[in-house]
N, C-alpha and C positions, 0 to 999 in steps of 0.2 A: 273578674275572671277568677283570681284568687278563690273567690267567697264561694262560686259556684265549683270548683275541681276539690275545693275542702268537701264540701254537702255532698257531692258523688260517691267521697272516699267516704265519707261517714256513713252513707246510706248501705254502700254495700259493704261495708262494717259490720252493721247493724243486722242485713240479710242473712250473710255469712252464719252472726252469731247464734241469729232465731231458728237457722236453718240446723245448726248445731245441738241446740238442745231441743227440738221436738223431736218425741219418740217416730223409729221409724217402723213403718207396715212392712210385715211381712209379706209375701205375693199373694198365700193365701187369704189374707186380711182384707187386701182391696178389692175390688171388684170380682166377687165370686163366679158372673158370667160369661165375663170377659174371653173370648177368644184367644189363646196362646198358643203360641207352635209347640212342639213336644221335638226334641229331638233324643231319642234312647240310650244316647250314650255320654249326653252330658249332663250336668246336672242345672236342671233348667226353675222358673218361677220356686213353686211352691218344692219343690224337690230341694234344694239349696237350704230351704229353710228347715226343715227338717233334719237334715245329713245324707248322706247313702251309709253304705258298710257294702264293703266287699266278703264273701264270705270264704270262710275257714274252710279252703282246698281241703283239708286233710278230712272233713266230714263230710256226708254225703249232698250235694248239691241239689235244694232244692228247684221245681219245678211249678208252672201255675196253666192251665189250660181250662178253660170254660165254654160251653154250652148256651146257647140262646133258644128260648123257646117261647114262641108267640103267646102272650094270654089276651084272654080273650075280651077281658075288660079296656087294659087300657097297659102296652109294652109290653117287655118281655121281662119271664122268668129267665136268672140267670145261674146258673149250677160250676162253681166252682170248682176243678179240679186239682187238688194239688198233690206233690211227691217231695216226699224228706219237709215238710213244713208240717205244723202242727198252729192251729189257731188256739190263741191264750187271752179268750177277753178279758179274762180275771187278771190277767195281766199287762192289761194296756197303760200306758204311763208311768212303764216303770223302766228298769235298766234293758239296754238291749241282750238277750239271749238266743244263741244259735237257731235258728229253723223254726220258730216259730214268733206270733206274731198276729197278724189281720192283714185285709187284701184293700185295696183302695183300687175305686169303680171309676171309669172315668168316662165320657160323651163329650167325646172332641175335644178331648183336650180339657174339659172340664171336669175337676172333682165334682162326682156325685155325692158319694159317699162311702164311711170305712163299711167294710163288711168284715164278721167275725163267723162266718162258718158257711157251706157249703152253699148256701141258697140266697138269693137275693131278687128281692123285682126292682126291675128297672122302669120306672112310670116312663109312660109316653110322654109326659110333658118336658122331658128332658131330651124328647129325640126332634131331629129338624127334618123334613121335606125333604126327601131325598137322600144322599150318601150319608150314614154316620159311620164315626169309628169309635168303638165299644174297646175298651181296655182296662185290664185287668190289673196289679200289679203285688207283689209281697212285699209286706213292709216290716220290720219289726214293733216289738213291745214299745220300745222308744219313737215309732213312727219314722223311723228311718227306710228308707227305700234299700234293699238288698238288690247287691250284684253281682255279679259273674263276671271275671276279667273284666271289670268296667260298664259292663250293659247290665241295664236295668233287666230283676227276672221278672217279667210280664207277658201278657199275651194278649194279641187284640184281633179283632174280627171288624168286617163292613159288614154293616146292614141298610136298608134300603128301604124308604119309605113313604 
């Protein structure tokens, strides 16, 4: 009895330890398709892993609003509109700076992809039979999600297919 309560402790010793030093995944890292809730005012999966930033009341508060428009191929063209944000591909991955930045696309909850200026297509192959929800969202240079008193600045639309 002894012999086997010792092997227990040791084993999950051992578990602990291994469980300790493998690096861990970020949300983004693991299952890219995987289905996640979104909730916009906390900081959820892949959002966490990046940071937020609240932005600097005292400057003007950016804005994100976008356009869907059927192409004819295969999903829609998507037309980004933004206020007080300025896109800085040349400056992606570097220090976060006010109001500008890139837009990150989402289908359901799913990162598509960053987008860095006004137009973007969205393949079909990312939309599912029936209800999707298309969202937008501003991020900074840093990849950090910006927000407004706590809420994410995004904007998202249903589409239907």
């Amino acid at each position: 009895m002894k012999k086997t309560i010792t092997g227990i402790i040791i084993g999950l010793l051992i578990g602990v330890l291994i469980g300790a030093l493998l690096p861990k995944k970020g949300a983004h890292e693991m299952n890219e398709g995987a289905d996640m809730a979104h909730d916009h005012t906390e900081a959820t999966h892949e959002h966490a892993a990046h940071g937020m930033k609240e932005i600097d009341t005292t400057l003007p508060i950016p804005s994100v609003a976008f356009d869907l428009f059927r192409d004819e191929t295969s999903g829609y063209n998507v037309q980004i509109k933004t206020k007080n944000f300025s896109f800085a591909p040349e400056r992606v991955n570097t220090e976060y700076i006010a109001n500008e930045g890139h837009a990150h696309i989402y289908v359901n909850d799913v990162k598509i992809a960053r987008v860095y200026g006004e137009w973007f297509h969205l393949d079909g192959k990312h939309l599912l039979t029936g209800k999707n929800i298309v969202r937008v969202s501003l991020n900074g240079n840093d990849h950090s999600e910006l927000l407004q008193e706590g809420v994410v600045i995004d904007a998202q639309k249903e589409i239907f297919e």
